[in-house]
N, CA, C and O atoms as a Tripos MOL2 file, in Angstrom:
@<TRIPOS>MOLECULE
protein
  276   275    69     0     0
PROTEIN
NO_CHARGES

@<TRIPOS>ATOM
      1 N         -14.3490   28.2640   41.7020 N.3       1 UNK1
      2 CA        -13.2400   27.8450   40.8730 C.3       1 UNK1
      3 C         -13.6310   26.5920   40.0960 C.2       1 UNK1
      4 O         -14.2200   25.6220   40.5740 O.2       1 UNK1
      5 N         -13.2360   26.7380   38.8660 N.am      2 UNK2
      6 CA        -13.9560   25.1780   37.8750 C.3       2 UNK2
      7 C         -12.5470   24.5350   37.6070 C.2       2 UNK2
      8 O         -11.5280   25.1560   37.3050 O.2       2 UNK2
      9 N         -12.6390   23.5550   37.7270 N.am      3 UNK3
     10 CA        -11.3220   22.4290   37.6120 C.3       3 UNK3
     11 C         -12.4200   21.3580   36.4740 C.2       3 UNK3
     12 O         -13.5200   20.8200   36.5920 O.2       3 UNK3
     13 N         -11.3440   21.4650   35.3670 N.am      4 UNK4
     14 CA        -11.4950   20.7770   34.8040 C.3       4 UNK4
     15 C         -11.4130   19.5810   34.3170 C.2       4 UNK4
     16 O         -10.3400   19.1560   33.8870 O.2       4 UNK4
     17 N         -12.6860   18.7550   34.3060 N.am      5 UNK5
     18 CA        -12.6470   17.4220   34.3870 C.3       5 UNK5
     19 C         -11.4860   16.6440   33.4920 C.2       5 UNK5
     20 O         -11.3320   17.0220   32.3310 O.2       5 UNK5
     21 N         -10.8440   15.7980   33.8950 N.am      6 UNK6
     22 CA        -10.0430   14.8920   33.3510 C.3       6 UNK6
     23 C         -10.5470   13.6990   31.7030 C.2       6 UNK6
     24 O         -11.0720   12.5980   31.8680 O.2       6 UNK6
     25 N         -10.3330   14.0830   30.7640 N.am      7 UNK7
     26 CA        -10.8270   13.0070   30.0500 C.3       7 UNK7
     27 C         -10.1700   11.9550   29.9700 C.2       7 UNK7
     28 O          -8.9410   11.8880   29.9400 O.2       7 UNK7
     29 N         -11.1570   10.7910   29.9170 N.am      8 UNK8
     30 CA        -10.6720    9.6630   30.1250 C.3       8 UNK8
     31 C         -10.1290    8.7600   28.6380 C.2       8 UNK8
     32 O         -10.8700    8.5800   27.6720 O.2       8 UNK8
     33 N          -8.9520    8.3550   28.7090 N.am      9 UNK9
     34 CA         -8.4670    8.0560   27.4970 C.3       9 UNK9
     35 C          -8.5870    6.3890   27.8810 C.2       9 UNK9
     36 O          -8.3120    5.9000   28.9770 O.2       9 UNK9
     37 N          -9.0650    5.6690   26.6960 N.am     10 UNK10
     38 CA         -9.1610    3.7390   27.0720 C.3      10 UNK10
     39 C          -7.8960    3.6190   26.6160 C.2      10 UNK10
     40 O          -7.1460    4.1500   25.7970 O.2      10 UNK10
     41 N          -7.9030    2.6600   27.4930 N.am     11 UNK11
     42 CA         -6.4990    1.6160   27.5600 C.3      11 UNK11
     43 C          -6.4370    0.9530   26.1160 C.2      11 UNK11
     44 O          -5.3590    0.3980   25.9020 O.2      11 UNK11
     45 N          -7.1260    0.9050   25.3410 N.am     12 UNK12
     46 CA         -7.5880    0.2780   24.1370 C.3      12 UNK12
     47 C          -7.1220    1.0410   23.3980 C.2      12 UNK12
     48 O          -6.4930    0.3900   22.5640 O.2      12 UNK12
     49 N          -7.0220    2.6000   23.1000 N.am     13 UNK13
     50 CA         -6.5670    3.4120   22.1400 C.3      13 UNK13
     51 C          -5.1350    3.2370   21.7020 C.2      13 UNK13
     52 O          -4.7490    3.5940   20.5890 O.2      13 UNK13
     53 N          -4.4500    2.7460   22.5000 N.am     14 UNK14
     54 CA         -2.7170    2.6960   22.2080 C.3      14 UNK14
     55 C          -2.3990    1.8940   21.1440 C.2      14 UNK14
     56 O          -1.4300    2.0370   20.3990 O.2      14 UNK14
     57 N          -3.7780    0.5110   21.0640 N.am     15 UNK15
     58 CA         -3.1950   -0.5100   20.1760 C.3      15 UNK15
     59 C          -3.8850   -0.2860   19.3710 C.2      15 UNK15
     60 O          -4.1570   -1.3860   18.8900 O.2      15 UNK15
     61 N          -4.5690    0.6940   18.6750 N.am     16 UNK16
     62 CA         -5.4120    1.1360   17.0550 C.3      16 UNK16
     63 C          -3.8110    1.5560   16.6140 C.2      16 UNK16
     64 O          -2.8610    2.1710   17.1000 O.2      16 UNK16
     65 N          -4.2420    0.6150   15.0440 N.am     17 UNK17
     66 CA         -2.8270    1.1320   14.4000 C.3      17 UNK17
     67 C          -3.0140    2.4480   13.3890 C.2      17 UNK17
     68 O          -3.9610    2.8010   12.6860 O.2      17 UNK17
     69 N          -1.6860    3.0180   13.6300 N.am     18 UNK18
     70 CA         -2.1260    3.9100   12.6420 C.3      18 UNK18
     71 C          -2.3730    3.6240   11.2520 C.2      18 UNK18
     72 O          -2.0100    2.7120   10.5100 O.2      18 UNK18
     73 N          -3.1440    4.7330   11.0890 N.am     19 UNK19
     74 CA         -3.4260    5.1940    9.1110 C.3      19 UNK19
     75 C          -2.6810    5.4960    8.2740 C.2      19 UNK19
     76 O          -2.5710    6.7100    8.1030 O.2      19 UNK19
     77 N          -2.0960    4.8550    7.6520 N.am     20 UNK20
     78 CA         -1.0360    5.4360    6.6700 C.3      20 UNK20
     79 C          -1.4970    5.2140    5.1960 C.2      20 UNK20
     80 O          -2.0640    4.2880    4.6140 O.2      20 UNK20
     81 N          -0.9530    6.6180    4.7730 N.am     21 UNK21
     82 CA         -1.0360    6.8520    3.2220 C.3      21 UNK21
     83 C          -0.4010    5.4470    2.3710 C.2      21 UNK21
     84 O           0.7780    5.1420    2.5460 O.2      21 UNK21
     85 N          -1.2770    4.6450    1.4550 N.am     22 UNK22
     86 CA         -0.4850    3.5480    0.4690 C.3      22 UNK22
     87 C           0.1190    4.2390   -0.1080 C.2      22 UNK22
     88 O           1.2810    3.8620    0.0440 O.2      22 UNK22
     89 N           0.0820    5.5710   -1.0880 N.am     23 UNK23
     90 CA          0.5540    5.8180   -1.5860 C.3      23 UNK23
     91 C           1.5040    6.9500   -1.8780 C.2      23 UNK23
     92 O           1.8960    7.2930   -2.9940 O.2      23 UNK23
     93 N           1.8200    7.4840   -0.7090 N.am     24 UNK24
     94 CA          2.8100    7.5990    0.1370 C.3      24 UNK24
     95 C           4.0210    6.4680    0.2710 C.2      24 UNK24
     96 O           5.1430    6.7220   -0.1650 O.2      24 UNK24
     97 N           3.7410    5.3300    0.8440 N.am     25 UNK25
     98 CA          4.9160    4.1670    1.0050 C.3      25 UNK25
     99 C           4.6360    4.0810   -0.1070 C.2      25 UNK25
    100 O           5.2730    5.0890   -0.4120 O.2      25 UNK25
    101 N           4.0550    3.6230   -1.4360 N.am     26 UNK26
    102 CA          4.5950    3.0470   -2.5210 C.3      26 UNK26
    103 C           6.0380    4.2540   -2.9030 C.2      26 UNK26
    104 O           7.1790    3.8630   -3.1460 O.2      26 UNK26
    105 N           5.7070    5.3870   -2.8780 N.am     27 UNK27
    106 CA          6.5470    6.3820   -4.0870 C.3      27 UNK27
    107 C           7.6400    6.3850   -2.7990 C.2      27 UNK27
    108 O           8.7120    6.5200   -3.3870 O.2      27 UNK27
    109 N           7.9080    6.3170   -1.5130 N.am     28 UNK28
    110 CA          8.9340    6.6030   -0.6420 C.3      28 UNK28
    111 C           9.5890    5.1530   -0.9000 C.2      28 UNK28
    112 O          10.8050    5.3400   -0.8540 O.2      28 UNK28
    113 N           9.3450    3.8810   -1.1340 N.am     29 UNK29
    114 CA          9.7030    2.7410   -1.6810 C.3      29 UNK29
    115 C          10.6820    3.2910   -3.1150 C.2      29 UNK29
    116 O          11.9040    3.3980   -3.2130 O.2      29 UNK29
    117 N           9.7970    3.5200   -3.9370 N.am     30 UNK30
    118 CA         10.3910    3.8520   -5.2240 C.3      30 UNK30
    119 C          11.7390    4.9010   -5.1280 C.2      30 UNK30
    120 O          12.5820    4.7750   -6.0160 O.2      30 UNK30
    121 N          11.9210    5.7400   -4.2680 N.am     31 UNK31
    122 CA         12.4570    6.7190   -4.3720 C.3      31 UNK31
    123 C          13.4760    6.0720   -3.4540 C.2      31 UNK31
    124 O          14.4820    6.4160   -4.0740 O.2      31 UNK31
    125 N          13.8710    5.4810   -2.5710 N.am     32 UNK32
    126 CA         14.6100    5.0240   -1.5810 C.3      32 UNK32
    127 C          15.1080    3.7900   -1.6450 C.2      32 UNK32
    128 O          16.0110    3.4630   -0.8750 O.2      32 UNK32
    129 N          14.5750    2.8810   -2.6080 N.am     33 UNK33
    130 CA         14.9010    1.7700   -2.9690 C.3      33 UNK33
    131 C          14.9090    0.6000   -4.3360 C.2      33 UNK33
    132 O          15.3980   -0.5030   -4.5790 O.2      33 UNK33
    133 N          13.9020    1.7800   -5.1200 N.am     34 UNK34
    134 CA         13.4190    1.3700   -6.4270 C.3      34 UNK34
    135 C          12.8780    0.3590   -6.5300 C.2      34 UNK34
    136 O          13.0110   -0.4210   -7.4730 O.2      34 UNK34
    137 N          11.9210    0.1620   -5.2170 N.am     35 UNK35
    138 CA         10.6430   -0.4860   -5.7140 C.3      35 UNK35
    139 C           9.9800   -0.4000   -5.5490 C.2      35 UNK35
    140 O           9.5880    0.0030   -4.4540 O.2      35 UNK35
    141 N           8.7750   -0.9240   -7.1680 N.am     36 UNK36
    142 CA          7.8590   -0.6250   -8.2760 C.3      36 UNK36
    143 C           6.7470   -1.3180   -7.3380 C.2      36 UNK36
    144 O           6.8790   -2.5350   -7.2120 O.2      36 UNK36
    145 N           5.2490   -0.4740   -6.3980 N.am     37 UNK37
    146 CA          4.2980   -1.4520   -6.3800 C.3      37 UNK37
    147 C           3.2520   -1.1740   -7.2160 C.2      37 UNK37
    148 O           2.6510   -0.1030   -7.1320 O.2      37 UNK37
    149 N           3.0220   -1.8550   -7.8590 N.am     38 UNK38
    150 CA          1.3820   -1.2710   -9.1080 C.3      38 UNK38
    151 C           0.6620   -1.9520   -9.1030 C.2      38 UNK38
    152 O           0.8800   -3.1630   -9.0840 O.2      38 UNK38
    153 N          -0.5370   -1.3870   -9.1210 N.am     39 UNK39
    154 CA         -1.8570   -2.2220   -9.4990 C.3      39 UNK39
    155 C          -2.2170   -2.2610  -10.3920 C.2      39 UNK39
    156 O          -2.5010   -1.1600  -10.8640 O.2      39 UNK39
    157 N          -2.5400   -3.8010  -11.5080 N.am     40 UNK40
    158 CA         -2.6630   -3.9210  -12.5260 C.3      40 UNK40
    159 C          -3.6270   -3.5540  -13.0470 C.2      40 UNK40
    160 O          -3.7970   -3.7270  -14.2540 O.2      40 UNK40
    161 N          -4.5390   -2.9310  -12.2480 N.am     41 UNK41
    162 CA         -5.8600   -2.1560  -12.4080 C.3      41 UNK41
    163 C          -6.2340   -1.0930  -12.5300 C.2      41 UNK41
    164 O          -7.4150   -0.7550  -12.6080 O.2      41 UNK41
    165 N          -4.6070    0.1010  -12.5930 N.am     42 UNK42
    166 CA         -4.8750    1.3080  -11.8460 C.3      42 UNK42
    167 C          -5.3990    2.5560  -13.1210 C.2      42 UNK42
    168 O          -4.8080    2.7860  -14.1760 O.2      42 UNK42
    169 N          -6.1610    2.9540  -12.8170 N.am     43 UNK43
    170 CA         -7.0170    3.6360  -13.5320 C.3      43 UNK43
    171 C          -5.9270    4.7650  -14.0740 C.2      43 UNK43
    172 O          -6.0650    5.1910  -15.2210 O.2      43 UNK43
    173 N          -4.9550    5.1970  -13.3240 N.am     44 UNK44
    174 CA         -3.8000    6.3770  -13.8720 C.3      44 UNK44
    175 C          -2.6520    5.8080  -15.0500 C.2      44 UNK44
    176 O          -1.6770    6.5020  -15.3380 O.2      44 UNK44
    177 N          -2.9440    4.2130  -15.8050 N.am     45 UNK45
    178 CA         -2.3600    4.0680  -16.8690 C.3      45 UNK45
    179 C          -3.1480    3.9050  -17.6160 C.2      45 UNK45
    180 O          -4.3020    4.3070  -17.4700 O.2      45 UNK45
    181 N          -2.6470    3.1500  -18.8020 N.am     46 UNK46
    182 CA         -3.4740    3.4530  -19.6470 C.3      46 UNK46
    183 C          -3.7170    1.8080  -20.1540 C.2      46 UNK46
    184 O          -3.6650    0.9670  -19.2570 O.2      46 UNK46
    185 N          -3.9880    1.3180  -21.6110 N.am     47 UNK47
    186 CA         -4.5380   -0.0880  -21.6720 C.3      47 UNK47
    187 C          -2.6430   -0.6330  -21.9210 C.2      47 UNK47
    188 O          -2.4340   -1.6410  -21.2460 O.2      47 UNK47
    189 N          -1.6590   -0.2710  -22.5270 N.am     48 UNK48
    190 CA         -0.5860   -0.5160  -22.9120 C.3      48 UNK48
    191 C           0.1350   -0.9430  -21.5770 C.2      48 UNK48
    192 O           0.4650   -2.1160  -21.3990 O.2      48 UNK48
    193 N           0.4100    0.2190  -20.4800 N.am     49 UNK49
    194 CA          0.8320    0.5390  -19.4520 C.3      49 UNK49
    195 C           0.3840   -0.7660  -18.5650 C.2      49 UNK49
    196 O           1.2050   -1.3000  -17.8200 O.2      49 UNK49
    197 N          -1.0450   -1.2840  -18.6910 N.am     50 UNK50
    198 CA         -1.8960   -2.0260  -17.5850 C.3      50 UNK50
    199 C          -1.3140   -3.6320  -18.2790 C.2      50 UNK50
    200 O          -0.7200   -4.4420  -17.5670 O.2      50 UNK50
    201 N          -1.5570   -3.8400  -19.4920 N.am     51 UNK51
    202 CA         -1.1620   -5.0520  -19.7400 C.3      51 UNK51
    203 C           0.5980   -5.4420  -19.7450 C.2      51 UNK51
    204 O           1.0360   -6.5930  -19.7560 O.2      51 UNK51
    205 N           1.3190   -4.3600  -19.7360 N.am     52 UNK52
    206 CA          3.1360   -4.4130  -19.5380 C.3      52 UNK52
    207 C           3.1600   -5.4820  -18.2220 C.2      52 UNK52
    208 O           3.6830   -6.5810  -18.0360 O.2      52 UNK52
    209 N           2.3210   -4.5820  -17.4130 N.am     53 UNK53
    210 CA          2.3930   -4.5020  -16.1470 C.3      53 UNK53
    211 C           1.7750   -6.0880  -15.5420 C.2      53 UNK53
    212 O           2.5310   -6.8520  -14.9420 O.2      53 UNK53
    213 N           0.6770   -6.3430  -15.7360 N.am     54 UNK54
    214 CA          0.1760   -7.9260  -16.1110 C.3      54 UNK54
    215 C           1.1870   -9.1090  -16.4550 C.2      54 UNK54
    216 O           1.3740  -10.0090  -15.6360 O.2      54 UNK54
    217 N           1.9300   -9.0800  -17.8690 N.am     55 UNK55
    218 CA          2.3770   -9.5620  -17.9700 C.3      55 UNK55
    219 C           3.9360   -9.5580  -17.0620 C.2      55 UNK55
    220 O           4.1020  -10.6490  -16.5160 O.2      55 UNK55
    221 N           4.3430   -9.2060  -16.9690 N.am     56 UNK56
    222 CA          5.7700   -8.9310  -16.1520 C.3      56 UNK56
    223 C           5.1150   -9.4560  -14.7930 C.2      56 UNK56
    224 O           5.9970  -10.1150  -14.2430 O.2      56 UNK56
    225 N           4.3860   -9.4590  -14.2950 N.am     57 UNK57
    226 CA          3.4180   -9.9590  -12.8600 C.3      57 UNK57
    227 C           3.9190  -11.8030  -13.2140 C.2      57 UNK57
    228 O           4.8050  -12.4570  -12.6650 O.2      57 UNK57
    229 N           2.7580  -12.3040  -14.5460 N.am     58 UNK58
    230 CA          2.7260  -13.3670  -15.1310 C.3      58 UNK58
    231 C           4.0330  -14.0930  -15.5090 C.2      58 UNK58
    232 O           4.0280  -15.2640  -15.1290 O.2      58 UNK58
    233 N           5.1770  -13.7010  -16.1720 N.am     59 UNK59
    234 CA          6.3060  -13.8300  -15.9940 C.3      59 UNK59
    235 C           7.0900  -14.2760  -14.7400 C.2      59 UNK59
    236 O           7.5310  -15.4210  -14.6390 O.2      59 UNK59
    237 N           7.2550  -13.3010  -13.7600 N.am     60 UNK60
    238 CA          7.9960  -13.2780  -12.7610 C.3      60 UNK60
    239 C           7.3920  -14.1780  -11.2490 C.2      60 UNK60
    240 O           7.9760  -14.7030  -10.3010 O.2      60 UNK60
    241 N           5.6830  -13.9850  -11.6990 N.am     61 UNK61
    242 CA          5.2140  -15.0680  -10.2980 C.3      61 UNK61
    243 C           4.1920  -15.8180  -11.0910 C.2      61 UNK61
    244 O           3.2430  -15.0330  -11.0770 O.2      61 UNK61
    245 N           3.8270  -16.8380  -11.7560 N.am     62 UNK62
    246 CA          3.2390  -17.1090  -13.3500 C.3      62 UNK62
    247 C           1.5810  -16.9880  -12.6270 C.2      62 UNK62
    248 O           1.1390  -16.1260  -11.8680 O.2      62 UNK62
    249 N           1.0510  -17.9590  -13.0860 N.am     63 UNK63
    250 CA         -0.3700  -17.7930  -12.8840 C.3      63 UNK63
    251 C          -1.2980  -18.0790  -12.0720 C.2      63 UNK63
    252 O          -1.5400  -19.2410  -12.3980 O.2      63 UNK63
    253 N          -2.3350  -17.7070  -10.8210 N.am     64 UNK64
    254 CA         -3.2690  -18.4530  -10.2890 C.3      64 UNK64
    255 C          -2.3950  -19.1370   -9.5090 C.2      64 UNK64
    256 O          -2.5110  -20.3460   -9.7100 O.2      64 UNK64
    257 N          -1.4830  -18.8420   -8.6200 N.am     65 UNK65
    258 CA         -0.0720  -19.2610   -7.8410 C.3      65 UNK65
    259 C           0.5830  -19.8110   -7.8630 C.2      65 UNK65
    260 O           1.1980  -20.1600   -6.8550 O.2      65 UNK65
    261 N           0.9780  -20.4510   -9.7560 N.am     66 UNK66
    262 CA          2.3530  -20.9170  -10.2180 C.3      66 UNK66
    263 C           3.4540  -20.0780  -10.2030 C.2      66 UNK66
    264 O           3.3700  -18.9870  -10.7670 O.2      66 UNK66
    265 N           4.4730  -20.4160   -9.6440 N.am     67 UNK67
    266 CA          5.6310  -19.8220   -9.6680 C.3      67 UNK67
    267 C           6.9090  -19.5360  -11.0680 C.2      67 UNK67
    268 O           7.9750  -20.1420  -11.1760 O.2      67 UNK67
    269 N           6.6180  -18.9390  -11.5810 N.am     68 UNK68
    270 CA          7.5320  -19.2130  -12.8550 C.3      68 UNK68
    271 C           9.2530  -18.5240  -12.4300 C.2      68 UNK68
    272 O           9.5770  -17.4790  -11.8660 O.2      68 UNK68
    273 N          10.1190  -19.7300  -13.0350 N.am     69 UNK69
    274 CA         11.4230  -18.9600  -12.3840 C.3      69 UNK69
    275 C          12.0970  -17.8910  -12.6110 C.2      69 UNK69
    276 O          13.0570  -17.6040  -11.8960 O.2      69 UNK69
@<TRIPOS>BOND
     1     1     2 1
     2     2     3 1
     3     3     4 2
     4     3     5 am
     5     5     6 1
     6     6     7 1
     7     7     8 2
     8     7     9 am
     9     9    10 1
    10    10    11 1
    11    11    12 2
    12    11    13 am
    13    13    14 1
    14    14    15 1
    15    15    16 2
    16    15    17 am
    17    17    18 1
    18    18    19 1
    19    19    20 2
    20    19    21 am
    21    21    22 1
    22    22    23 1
    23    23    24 2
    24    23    25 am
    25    25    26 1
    26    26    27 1
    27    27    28 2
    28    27    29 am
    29    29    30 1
    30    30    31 1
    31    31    32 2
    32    31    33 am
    33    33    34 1
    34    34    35 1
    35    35    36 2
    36    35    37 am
    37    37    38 1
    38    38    39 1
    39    39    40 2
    40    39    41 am
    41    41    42 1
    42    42    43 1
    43    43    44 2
    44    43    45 am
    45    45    46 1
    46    46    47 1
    47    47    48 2
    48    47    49 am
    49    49    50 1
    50    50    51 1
    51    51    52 2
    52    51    53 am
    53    53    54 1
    54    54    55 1
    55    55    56 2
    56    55    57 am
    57    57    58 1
    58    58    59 1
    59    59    60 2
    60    59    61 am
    61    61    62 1
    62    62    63 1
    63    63    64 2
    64    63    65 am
    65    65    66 1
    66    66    67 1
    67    67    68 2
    68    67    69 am
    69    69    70 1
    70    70    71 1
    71    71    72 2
    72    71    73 am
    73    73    74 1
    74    74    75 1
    75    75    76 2
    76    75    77 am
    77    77    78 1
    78    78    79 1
    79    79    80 2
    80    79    81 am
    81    81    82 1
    82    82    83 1
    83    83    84 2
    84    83    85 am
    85    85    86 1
    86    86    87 1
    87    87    88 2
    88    87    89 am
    89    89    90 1
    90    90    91 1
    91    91    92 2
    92    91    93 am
    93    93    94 1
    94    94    95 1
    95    95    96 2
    96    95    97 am
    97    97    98 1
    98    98    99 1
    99    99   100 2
   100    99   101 am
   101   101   102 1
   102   102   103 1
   103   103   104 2
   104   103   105 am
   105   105   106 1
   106   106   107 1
   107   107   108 2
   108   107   109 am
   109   109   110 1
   110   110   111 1
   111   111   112 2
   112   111   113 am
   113   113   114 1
   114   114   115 1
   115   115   116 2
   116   115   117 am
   117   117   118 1
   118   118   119 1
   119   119   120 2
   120   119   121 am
   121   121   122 1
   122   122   123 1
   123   123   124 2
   124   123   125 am
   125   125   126 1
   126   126   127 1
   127   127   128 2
   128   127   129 am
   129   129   130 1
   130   130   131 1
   131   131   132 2
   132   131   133 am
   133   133   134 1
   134   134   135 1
   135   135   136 2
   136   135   137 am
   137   137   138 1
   138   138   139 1
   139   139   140 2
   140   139   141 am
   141   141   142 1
   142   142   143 1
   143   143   144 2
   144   143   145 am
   145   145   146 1
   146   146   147 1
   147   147   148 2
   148   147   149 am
   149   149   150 1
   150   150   151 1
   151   151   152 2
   152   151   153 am
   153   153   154 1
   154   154   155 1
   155   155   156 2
   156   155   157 am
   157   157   158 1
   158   158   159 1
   159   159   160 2
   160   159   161 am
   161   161   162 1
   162   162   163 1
   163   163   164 2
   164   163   165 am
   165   165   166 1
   166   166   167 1
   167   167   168 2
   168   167   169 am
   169   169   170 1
   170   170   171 1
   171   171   172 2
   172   171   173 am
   173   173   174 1
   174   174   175 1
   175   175   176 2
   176   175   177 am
   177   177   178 1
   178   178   179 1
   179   179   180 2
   180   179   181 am
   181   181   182 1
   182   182   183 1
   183   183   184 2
   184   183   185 am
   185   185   186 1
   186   186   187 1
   187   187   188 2
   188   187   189 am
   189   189   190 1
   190   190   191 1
   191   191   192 2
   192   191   193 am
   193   193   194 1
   194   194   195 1
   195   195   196 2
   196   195   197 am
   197   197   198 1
   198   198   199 1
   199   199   200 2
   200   199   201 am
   201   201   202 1
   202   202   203 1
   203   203   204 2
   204   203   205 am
   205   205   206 1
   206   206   207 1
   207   207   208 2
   208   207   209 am
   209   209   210 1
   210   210   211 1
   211   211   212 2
   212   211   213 am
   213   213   214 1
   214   214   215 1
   215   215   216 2
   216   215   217 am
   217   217   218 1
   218   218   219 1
   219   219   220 2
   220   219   221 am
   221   221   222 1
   222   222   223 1
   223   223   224 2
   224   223   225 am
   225   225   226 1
   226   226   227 1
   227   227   228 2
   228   227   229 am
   229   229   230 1
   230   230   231 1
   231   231   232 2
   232   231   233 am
   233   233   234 1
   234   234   235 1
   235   235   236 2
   236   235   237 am
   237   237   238 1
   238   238   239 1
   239   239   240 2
   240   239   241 am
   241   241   242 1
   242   242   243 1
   243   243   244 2
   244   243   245 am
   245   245   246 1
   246   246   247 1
   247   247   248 2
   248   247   249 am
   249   249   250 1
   250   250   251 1
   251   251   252 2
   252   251   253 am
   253   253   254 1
   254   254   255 1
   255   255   256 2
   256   255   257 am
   257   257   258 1
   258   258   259 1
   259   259   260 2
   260   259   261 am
   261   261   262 1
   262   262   263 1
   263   263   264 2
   264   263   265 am
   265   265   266 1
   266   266   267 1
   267   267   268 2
   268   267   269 am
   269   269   270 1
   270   270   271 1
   271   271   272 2
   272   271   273 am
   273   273   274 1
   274   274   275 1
   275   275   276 2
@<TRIPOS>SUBSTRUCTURE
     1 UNK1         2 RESIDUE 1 A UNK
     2 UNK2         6 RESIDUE 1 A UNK
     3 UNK3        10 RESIDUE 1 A UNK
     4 UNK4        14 RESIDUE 1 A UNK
     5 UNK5        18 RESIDUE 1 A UNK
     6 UNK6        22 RESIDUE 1 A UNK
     7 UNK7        26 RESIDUE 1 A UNK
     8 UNK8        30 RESIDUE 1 A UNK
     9 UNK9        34 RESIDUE 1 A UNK
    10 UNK10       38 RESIDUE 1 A UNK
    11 UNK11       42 RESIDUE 1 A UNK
    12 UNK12       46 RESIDUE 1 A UNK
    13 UNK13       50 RESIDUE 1 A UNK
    14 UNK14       54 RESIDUE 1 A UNK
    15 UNK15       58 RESIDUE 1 A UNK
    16 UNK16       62 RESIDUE 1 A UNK
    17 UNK17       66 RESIDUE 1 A UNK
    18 UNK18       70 RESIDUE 1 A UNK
    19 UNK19       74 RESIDUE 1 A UNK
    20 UNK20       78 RESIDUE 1 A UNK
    21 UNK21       82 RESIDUE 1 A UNK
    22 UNK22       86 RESIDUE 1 A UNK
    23 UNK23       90 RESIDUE 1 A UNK
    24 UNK24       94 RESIDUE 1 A UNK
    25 UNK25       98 RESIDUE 1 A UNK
    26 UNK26      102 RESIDUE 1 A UNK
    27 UNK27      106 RESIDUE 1 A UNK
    28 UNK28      110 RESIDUE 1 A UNK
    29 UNK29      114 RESIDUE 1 A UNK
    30 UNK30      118 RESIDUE 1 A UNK
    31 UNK31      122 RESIDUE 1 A UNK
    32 UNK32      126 RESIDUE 1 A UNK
    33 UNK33      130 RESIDUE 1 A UNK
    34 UNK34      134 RESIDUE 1 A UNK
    35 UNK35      138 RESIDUE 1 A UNK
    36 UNK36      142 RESIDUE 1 A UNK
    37 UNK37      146 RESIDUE 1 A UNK
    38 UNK38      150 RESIDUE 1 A UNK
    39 UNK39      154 RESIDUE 1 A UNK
    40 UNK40      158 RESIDUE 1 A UNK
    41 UNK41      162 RESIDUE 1 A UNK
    42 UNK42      166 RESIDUE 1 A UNK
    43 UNK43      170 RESIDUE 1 A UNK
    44 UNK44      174 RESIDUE 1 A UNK
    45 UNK45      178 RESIDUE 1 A UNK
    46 UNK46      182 RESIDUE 1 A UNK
    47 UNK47      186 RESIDUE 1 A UNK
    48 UNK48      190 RESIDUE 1 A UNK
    49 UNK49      194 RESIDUE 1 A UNK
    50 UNK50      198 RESIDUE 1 A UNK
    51 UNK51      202 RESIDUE 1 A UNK
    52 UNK52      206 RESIDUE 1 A UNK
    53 UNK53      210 RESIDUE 1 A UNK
    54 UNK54      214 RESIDUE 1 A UNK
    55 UNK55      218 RESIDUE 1 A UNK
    56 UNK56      222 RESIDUE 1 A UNK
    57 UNK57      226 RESIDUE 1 A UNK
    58 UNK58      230 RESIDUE 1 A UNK
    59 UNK59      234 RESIDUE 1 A UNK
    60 UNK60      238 RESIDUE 1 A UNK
    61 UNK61      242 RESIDUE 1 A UNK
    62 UNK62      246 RESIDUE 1 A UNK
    63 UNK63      250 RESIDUE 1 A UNK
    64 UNK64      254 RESIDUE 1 A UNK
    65 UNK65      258 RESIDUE 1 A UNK
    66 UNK66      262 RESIDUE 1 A UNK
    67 UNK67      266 RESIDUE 1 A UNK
    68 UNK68      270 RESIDUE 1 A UNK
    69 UNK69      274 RESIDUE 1 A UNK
């Protein structure tokens, strides 16, 4: 009769956090609460789209970690 060995799971595995999709939570954000996270870098806009997006950044938190009100 074969009894099969027990694998041993570490005590260590419980606290690996999970993997979650960014972009996933960004659009479940958007859709649930309407908010916008973007990267001013993101290759899926375009040059118009990327600098809106920059500036409204620059505006709202100003520059190099000035706060504009």
């Amino acid at each position: 009769m074969k009894v099969p060995t027990p694998q041993y799971r570490c005590p260590l595995g419980r606290l690996q956090p999970d993997v979650h999709d960014v972009d996933v939570i960004k659009q479940r954000g958007w859709r649930d609460q309407h908010i916008l996270v973007v990267n001013a870098d993101d290759e899926r806009l375009d040059w118009m789209e990327r600098e809106l997006v920059r500036q409204i950044g620059e505006r709202l938190y100003g520059t190099e970690g000035r706060r504009h009100g």
